[in-house]
C-alpha positions as CSV (number, residue, x, y, z in Angstrom):
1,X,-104.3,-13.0,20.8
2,X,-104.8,-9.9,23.2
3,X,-104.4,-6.7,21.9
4,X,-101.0,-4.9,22.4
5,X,-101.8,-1.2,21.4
6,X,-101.0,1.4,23.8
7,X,-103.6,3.7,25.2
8,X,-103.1,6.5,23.3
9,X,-104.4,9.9,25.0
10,X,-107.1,12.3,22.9
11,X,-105.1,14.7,21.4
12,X,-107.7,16.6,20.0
13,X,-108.2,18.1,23.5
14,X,-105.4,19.8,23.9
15,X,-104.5,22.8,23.3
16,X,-101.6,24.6,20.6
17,X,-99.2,25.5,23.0
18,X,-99.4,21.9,24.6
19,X,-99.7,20.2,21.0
20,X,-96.5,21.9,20.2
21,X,-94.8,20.7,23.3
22,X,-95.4,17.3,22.7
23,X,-94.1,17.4,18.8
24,X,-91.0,19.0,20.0
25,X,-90.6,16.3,22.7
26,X,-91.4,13.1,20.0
27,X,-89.3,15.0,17.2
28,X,-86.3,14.9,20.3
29,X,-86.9,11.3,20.7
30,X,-86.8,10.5,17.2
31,X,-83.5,12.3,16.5
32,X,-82.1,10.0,19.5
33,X,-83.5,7.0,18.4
34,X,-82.3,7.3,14.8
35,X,-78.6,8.0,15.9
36,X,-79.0,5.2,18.5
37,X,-80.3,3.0,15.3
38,X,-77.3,4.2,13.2
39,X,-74.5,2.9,15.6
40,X,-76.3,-0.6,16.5
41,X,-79.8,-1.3,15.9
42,X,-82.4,-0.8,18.2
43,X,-84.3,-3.9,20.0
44,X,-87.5,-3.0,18.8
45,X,-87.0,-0.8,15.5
46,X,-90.9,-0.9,15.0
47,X,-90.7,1.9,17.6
48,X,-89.4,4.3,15.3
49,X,-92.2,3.7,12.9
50,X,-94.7,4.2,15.4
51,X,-92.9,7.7,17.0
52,X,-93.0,8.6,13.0
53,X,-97.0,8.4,13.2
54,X,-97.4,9.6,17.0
55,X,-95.5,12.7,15.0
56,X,-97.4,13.1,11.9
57,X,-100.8,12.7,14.4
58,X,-99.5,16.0,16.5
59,X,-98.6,17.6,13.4
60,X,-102.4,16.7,12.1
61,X,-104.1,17.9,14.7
62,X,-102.1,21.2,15.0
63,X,-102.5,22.2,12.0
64,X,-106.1,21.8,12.4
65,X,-105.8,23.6,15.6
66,X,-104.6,26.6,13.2
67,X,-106.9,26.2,10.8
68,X,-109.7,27.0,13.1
69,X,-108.4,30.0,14.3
């Protein structure tokens, strides 16, 4: 069976300010996809499991961003 993960970029390149930018973006997407989820379901509602780690993963590596400061 061939592998169906996406190519996830290296976020540990990255800077803060473009770290942030991306969590803001994914939290936006999240809040649409949970109301879209509350008035019918979604096609695919795995998707909103895997925005929930994409999330926690930004959050992860800005805090060690900070922490380094």
């Amino acid at each position: 069976m061939a592998d169906k993960k996406k190519p996830t970029q290296d976020l540990s390149v990255l800077g803060a300010a473009e770290l942030q930018k991306e969590l803001h973006q994914a939290l936006d997407k999240r809040a649409k996809m949970e109301f879209q989820h509350n008035v019918a379901p979604l096609k695919n509602p795995l998707e909103l499991r895997h925005l929930r780690r994409e999330i926690a993963r930004l959050k992860t590596y800005l805090h060690q961003k900070e922490a380094a400061k």
